[in-house]
N, C-alpha and C positions, 0 to 999 in steps of 0.2 A: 339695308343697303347703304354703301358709302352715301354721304351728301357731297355735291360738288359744284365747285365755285367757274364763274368763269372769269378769263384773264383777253380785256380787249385791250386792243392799239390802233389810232385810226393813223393815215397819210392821205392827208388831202393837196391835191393841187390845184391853184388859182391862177386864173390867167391874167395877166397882171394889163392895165386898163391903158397902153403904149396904139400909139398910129400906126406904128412898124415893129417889124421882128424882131428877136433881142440881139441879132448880129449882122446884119443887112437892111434897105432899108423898103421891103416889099412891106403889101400892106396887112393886117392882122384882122380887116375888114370882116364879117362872118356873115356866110350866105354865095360867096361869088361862087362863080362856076368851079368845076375842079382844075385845080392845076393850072388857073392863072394867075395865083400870087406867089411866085417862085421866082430862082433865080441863081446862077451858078453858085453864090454862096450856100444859101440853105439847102440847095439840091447836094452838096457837098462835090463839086467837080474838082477836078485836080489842082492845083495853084492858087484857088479863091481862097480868099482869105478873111477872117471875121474881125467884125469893129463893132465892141459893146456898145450898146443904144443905154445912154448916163440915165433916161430918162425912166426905164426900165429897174435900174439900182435906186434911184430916188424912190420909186413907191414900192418897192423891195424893201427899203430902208423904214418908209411910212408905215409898214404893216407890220413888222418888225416891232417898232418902236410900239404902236399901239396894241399891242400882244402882249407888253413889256418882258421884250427880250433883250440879250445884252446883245448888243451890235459889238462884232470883231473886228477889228482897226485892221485886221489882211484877211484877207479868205481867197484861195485857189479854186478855179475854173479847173475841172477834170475831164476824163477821156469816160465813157462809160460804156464799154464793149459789147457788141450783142449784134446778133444779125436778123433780122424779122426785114418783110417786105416794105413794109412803111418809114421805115430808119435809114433814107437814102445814104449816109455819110459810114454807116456800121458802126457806129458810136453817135450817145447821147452826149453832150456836154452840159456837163452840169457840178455842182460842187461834192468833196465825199467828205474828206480827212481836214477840210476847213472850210465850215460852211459859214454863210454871211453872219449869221445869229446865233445863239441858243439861250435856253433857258427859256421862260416867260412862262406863260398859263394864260389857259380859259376857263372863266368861271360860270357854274353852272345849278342852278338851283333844284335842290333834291326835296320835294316837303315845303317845309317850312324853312330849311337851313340851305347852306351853300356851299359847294367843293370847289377847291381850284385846281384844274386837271393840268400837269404840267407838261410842259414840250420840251422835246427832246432837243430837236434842231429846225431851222427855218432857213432853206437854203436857194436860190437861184439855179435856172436849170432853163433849157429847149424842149419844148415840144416834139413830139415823133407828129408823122403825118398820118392820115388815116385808112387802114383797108375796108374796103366796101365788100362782104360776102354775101348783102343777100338785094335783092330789090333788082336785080340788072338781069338783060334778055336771057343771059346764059350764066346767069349766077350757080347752076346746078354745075360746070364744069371749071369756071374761071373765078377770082377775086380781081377787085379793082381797088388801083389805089389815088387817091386824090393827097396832093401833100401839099397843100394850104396852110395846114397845121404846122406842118415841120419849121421850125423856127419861132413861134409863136411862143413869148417868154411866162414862162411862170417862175411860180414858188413851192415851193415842197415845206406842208406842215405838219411833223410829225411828230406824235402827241408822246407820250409815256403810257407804256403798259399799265393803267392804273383807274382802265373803264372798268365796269366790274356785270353790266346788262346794258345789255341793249336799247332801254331808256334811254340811260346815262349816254348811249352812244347818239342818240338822236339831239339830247339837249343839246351836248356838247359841239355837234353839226350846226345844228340851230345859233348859238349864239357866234360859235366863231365865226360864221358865215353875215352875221348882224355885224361884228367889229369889223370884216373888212370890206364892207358896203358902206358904214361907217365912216372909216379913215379912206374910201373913196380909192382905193385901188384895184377893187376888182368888183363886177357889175354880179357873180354870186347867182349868172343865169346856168343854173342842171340842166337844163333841154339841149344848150349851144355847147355845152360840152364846159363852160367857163368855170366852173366849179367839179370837182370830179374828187369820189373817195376809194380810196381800196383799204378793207379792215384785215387785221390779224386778232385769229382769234383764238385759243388753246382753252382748255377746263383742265382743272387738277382738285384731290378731294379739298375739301374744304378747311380752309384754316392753314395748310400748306404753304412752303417759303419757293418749292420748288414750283418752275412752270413748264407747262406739257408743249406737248408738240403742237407748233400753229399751222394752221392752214390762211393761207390769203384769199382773201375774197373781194372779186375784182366784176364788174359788169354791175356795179352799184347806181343808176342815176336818179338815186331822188331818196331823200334824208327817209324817206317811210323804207322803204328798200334794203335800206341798208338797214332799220332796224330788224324787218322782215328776216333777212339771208342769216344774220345774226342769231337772230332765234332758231332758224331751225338750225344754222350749223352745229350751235351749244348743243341741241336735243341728239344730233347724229353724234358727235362725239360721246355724249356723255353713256350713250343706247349701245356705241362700237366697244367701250370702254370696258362699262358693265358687263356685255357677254363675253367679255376674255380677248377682246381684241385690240390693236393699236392703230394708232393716227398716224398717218402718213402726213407728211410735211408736203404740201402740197399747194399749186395755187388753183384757185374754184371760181367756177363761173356761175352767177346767182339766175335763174331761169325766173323770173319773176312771173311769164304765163303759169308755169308750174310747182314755183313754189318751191322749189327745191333744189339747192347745187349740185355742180358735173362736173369733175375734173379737168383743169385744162394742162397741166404740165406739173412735173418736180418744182417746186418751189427753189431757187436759187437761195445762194450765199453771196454777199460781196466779192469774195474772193473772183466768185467766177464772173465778176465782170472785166475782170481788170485794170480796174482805176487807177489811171496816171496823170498826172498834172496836163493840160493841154499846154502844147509847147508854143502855138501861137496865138496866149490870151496869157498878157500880164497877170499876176497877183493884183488883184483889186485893196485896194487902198481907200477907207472911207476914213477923215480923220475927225476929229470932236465937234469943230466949229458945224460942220457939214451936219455931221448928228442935230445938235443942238436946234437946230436953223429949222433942219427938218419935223424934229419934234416939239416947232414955238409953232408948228401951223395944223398939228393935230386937233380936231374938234373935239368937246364934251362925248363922250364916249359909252358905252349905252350902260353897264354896269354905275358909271358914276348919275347920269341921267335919270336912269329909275329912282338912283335914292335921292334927288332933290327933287322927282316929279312925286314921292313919299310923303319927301317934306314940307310940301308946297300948296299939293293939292291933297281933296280928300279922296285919295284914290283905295282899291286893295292893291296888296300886293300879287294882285294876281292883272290885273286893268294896271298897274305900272310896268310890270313883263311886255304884254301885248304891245301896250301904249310906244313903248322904246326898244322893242325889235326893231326899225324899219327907221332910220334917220329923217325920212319926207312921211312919214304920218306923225313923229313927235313932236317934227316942225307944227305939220295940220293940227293937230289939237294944242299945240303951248297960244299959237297963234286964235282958234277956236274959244277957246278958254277965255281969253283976254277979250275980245270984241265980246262974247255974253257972257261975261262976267258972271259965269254961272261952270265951274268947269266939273265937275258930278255931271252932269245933264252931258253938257259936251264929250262927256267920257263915253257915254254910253248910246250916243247916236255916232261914233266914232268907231268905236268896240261892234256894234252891231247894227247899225244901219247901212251905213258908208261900207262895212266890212260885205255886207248881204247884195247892195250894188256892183260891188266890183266883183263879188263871187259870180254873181245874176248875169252880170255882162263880161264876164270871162276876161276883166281888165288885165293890165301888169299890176303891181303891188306900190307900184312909184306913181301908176297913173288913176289920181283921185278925183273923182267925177262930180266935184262941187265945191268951187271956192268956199274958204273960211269964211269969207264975209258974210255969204250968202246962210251958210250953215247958221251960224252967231245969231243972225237974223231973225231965225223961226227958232231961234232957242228964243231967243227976248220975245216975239210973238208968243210964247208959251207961258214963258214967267208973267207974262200979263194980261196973263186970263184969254188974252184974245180969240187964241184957236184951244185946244184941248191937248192934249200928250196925243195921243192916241189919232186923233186927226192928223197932228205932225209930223205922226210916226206914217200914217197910210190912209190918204192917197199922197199928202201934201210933199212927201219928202222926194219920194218916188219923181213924183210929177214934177219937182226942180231937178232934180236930175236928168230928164227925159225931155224937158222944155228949152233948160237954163233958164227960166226966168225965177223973179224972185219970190219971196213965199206972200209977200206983199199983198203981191199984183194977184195972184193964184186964188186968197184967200177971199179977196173982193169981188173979184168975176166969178168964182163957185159958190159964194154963200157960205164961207167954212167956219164962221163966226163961231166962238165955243156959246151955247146957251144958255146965260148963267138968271135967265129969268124965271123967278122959284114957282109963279103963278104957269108958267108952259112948262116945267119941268113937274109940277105937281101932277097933271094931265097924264102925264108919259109916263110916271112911275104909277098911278093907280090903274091904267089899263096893263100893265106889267102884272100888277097883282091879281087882277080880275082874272088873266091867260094863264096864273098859277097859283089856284085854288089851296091846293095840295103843300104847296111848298111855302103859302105863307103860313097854312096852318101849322107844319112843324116848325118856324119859327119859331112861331107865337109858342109854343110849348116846350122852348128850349133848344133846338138848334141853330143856333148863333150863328153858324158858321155857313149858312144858306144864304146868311145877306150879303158874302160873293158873287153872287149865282145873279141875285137880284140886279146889283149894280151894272154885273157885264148885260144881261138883258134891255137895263133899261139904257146903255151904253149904244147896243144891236140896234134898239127902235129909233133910235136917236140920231143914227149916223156916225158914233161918235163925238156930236159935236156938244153933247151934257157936259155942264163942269159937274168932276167927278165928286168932288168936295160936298158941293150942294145935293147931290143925286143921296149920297150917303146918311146927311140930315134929315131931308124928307123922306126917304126909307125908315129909318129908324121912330121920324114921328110918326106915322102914318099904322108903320106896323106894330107902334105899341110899347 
């Protein structure tokens, strides 16, 4: 049977991190009631009239720049036709035939190596508002619609045909979504709607220059989701293919209870929207100085980040990834690092201790449930012998977390002293041995690799609180 490849495209949209709307000045607030943040501009009533919010093109321009895309010295505000319930005005405004940017890339690491996935265009655009079809008394006969949304400014980022799996399409989510949490324009929350992807996705045999028919795939909210819809679309395509049949160009709704897409409509062409220039919204005009200005207040950026936290610390290249996803945990550990002058250790109560608390406590991802200081602390209480790793790790870590107090004070009133007295520690490893007859005896006659076994035991009797060092010498004299 033919082998066959498949050919992805993501467009993602960000809601850009503004007080007010991109053309009015209601609030972009998330959570109010329906249909209090409106206003005859966004509602589109007759005579209103729009006035770009600069501050909206400013971090337009910020995400832009840190994408490294070329910023277009004119770009035109367009009409975007279409009639759906939630589209009070019957046109989106947003840019087509000169959008703010183009060019740049997201890089994205495959293996051990790294691809730069290019972009298409980066353009500025309004929000539609939202229909409500299910959750309401009489949702079986009515839609509701709430238009909060509508005017609420984004960005449209659309990548180049040139994902190739679904992976690749999650990395790639993954990190763009890091750069503009990064460059601080958009907060990159999927639940609130603030982040949103719709993929295109087509198969053709393999090695082919030609590409198949796409389907859109739209009801995406969460980077696993979208690599989910993905996978199975590829499988139905390739399964319709193979028995003699073809793909309709269509846009698809990803059923994540079920696991599998349902068509929602033909899939559209540009044409049929009819994009015109909007007649009462200047050509926007960004000029160099404005560039420049904007891109001197860019921060370290997470691709550049990982390779000085490379070079810097003793990290993998897999604990540099993690470590410089997230701009406020690279801060928490560069800062961690430096107070225990110990940053391997701090890498790894970072990576998975800290990671395990906020998973435990259903934290946000910004909100880290134990100053630097405090952390740094019970690292230097570790490098000096005082408490154990393993004490440090549980109860001691835990319980600063759950207390705020510090590992200090913890260590004192619990008794969590590490043991490093070899005359109490001889005691606790020969009644270990006595409770395992059996397992000293294959030692002794060549299985080495049972004096794992031994140290976590006499670890268990201990409370954890043995140094692990010393437990490993009197083991090895005792047993010979």
């Amino acid at each position: 049977m033919t082998r066959f490849e498949a050919v992805i495209g993501l467009e993602v949209h960000a809601q850009l991190r503004t007080r007010t709307k991109i053309f009015c000045g209601c609030s972009t607030a998330y959570g109010a009631p329906p249909n209090t943040q409106t206003c005859p501009v966004c509602l589109g009533h007759p005579g209103a009239l729009p006035v770009l919010n600069a501050r909206a093109v400013e971090l337009a321009v910020r995400g832009a720049l840190a994408l490294g895309c070329t910023i277009q010295r004119t770009s035109v505000f367009a009409r975007k036709n279409y009639f759906y319930p939630d589209l009070p005005k019957g046109y989106q405004i947003s840019q087509y035939e000169s959008p703010l940017a183009t060019g740049g890339s997201v890089p994205i690491e495959i293996g051990d190596g790294m691809r730069e996935i290019g972009l298409v265009r980066f353009h500025i655009e309004e929000d539609a508002g939202k229909s409500i079809h299910d959750g309401m008394p009489d949702s079986k006969r009515a839609s509701y619609l709430d238009l909060n949304r509508a005017g609420v400014p984004l960005v449209e980022i659309v990548s180049e045909p040139t994902l190739g799996t679904p992976e690749e399409a999650y990395l790639y989510l993954e990190r763009l979504r890091s750069i503009l949490r990064y460059a601080e324009i958009c907060d990159g929350n999927l639940e609130q709607g603030s982040l949103r992807c719709d993929a295109n996705v087509s198969v053709r045999p393999a090695g082919s220059a030609l590409f198949g028919t796409r389907t859109e795939l739209k009801n995406l909210n969460s980077f696993r989701n979208v690599q989910r819809a993905l996978e199975y679309e590829i499988e139905r395509q390739t399964a319709l293919i193979q028995a003699g049949g073809e793909v309709a160009q269509e846009t698809v709704l990803w059923d994540a209870a079920r696991g599998e897409t349902r068509v929602m409509r033909g899939k559209e062409e540009a044409h049929d929207y009819r994009y015109f220039p909007d007649p009462d919204l200047r050509p926007l005009v960004v000029d160099e100085p404005e560039v420049e200005r904007i891109r001197s207040t860019l921060p370290e950026l997470p691709a550049e980040r990982k390779r000085r936290f490379l070079a810097q610390y003793p990290l993998t290249a897999s604990e540099g990834h993690m470590l410089t996803l997230e701009r406020g945990l690279a801060d928490y550990y560069e800062e961690t690092a430096a107070l225990s002058r110990n940053p391997k250790v701090a890498a790894h109560f970072v990576l998975n201790d800290l990671a395990r608390e906020q998973k435990t406590a259903r934290r946000d991802e910004a909100d880290l449930p134990l100053p630097p200081a405090r952390l740094a602390e019970l690292i230097r209480l570790v490098d000096a012998g005082v408490v154990s790793n393993s004490v440090a790790r549980d109860p001691l870590f835990g319980e600063m977390v759950r207390t705020g107090r510090s590992a200090a004070d913890l260590v004192r009133e619990r008794g969590l002293e590490q043991i490093s007295d070899a005359a109490v520690l001889r005691g606790v490893v020969q009644r270990v041995l006595d409770a395992n007859p059996d397992a000293a005896h294959r030692y002794r006659a060549g299985k080495k690799a049972l004096l794992g076994f031994f140290v976590g035991e006499v670890m268990k009797a201990s409370g954890g609180r043995a140094n692990p060092a010393l437990v490993n010498d009197l083991l090895r004299e005792i047993l010979g």
